[in-house]
N, C-alpha and C positions, 0 to 999 in steps of 0.2 A: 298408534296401531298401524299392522300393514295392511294395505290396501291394492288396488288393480286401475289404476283410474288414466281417462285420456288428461290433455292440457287443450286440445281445439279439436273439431271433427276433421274426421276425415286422416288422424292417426290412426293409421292400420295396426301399428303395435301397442299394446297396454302396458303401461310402466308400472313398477313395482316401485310405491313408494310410501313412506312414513306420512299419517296423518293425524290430527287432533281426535280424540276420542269425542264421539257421539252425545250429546247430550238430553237429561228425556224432559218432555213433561208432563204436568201432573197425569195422563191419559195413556202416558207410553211405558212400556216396557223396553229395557237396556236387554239385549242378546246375545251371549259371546255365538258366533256364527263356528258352526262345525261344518256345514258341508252347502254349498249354493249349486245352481245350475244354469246351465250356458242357452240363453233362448235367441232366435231371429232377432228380436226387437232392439236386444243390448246392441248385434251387428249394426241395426238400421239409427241405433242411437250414435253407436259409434264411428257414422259416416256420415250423420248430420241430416239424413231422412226422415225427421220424426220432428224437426225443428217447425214444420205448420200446426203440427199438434200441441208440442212439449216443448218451455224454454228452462236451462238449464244455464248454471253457474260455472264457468272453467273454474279449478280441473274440478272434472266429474269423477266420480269411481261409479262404474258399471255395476250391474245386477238388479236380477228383478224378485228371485224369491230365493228359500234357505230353510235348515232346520238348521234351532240350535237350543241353548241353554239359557233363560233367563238369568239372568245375575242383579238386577236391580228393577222396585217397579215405581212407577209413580205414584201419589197419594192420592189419586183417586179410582186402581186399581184394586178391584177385589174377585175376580174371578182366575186369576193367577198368582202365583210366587214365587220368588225364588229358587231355582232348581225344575222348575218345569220345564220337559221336554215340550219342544213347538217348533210349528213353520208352517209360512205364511208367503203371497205374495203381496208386496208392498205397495202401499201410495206410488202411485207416477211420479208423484212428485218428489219422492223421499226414497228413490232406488241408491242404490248402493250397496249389495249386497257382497261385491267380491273386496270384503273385507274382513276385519276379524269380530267387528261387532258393528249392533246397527238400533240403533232406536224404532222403536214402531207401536205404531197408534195398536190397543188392545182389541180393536174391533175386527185387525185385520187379520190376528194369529187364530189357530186352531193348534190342540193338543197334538202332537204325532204318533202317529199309529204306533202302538205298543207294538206289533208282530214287522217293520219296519225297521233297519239301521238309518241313519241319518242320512248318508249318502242316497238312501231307498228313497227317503221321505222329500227331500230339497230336490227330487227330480221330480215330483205331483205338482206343488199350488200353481203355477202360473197355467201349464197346460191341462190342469185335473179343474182348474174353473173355467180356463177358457171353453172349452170342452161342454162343460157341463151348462152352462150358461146358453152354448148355441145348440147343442141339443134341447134340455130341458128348458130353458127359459125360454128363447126364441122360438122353436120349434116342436116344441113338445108334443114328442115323437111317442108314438104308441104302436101296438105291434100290430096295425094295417097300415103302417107306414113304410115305405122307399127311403136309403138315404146313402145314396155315395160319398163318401169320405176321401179325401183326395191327401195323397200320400201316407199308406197304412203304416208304413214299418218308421215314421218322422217321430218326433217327440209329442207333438199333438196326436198323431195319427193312430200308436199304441193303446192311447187311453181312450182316447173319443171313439175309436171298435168298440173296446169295451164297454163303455158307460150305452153305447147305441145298442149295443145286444143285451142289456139289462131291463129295457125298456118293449123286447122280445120283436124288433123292428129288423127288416131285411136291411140287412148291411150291404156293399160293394165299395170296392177301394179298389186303389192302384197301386204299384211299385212296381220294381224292377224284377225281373225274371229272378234273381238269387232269393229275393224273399217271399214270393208265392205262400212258398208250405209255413212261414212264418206267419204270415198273418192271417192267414185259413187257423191257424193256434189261437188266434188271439182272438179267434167269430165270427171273421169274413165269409159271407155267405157267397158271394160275388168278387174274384178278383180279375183285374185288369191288367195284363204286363205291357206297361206304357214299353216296355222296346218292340213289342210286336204287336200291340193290338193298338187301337185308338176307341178311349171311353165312350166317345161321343156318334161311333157307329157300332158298338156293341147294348150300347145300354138306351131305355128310351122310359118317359113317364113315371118319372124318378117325384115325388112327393118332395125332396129337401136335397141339396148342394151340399156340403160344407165343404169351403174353396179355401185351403192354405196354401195356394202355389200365385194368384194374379194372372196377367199378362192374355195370352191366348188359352191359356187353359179358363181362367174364370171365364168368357166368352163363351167358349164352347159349352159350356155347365147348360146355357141356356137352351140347347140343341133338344136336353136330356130331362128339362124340368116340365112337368104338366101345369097346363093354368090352377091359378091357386094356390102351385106351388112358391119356396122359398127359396132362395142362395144365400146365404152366410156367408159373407168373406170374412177373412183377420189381414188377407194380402194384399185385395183389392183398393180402389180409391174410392177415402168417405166422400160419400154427395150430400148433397145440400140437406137431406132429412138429419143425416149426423149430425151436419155443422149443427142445426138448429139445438138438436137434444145436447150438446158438447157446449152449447154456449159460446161458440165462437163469435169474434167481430164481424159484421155485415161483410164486410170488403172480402173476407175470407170462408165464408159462405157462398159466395159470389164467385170467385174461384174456384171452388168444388162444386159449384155447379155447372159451370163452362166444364172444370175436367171433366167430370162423370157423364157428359150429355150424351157419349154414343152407348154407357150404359144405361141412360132412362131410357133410353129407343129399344133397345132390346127386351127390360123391362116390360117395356108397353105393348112389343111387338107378340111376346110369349105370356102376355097375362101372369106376371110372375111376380114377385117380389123380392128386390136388392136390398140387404142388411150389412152391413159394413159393423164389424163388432168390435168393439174394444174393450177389453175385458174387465171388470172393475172387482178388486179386491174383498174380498169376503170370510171374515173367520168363521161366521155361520156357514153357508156353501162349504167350507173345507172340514168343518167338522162332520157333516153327511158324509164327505169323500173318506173320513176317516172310520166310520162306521163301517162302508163296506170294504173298504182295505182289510179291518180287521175281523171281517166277516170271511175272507179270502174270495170274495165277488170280484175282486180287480187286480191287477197287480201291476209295481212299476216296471221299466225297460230301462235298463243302462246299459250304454253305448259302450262308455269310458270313463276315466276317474284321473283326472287330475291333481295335483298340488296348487297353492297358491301362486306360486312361482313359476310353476309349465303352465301357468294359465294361456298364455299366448297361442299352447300347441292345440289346445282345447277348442279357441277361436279359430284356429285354421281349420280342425274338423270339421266344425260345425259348419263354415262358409264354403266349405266345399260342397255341403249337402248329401253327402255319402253316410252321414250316422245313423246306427237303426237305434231307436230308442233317444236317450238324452245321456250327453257329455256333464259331467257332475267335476266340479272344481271343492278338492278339499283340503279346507282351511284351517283346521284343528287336527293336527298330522295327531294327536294323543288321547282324541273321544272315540276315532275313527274304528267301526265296524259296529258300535255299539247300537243297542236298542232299546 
């Protein structure tokens, strides 16, 4: 089959090459892949960033989620068959998505939204759980709550508005001056034009962060959160509470907690609480996502549409950081638009 895969990190371009077909078992379902989407992680995989968390096999083929078509299941599958539409974000361990089919454990798929084409649907699981997870799980956000969401018009940033104003909670985000009246669309109660304004002197006694940018921005979050409150990263660096819950080796616990130390200080300093999240796959979680998809309670954002083959032009949008919504790479050039 074809595929998108690196040969060592730190290849900036993705080769297009011929690979052995996927194999299931008893638990898995076989998926000819129609339509995948382009997330941060696949970049931070594909530059070797992710190598404290995640150890991977050269050559890799990229991708974290997808809609597609079952075509075979294993025998101990009975809540699917053959011919079901689905998508899912996959095992960490078992990505591979920018190809033409993919094995995966049944626990991780959900049905796709019937009012959805497939392209619609492979831009939700990664960021419609991440989302929902640090909302809902972590945070569980009700409508006397605060919660800045840091970049509205991103591929996280479209959903996770939405999912926060279902929950009837005062939203605020940031973006750029062009997409203002974009994301005031999507709920934003509160925006921010990071070219002219600065979050962290507009906004104060914020209840919840959710931080997908790192650096000096996750920092500042703290300026903005009230005691008691929470920050969610997916960008920042895990500290030592992660390692612990991840199961990591002491020695590497022990590193994330030297790096994160000037984040316990602040931490401590603002009564707050640091969450480093990493998303973990859920066909239950994505079946609710699919309820209210076809409720029309949510809707997805696409950026752009790719082929398997422009896959490369797909990753350069996305590293630029200029996409509003989500780059969608499509792999079954003859299912494409369907629903």
């Amino acid at each position: 089959m074809n595929s998108a895969l690196i040969r060592k990190y730190g290849q900036e371009t993705l080769e297009i090459a011929k690979v052995p077909m996927p194999e299931i078992s008893e638990n898995d379902v076989l998926v000819k892949i129609v339509a995948a989407s382009i997330n941060p992680i696949d970049l931070k995989t594909q530059a070797g960033k992710m190598k404290m968390l995640l150890k991977y096999q050269m050559p890799l083929i990229l991708g974290s989620d997808f809609s597609g078509v079952i075509v075979e299941v294993g025998s101990n599958i009975s809540d699917f068959q053959k011919g079901d539409k689905v998508y899912s974000r996959v095992q960490k361990d078992r990505i591979g998505t920018f190809a033409e089919y993919i094995a995966v454990d049944q626990t991780d798929i959900a049905r796709k939204p019937t009012n959805l084409t497939f392209e619609e649907a492979a831009s939700i699981p990664l960021v419609g759980l991440t989302s929902y997870q640090a909302l809902y799980d972590i945070m569980q956000l009700t409508a006397q709550d605060k919660v800045l969401i840091q970049a509205g018009s991103g591929g996280i940033g479209t959903i996770a508005i939405q999912l926060a104003k279902l929950t009837g909670a005062y939203v605020a985000t940031t973006t750029s001056t062009k997409n203002v009246e974009f994301v005031k669309q999507l709920g934003a109660d509160k925006v921010i034009d990071y070219k002219k304004q600065k979050f962290e002197e507009e906004l104060q006694a914020y209840d919840y962060i959710f931080d997908t940018m790192g650096g000096d921005i996750l920092k500042n979050a703290f300026k903005i959160v009230k005691p008691g409150g929470k920050v969610v990263t997916i960008s920042g660096i895990p500290n030592e509470v992660f390692a612990k819950e991840y199961g990591l080796p002491l020695w590497k616990q022990f590193l994330l907690k030297v790096a994160s130390w000037n984040i316990r200080k602040l931490e401590k300093a603002t009564e707050s609480q640091y969450i480093f999240l990493f998303m973990k796959p859920s066909g239950a979680q994505l079946a609710l996502l699919t309820d209210w998809f076809e409720q029309d309670k949510i809707h997805p954002v696409i950026d752009q549409i790719v082929s398997l083959e422009e896959i490369q032009k797909g990753i350069d949008r996305s590293r630029s950081g200029r996409a509003k919504g989500k780059i969608i790479v499509r792999v079954d050039q003859q299912t494409v638009n369907e629903k």
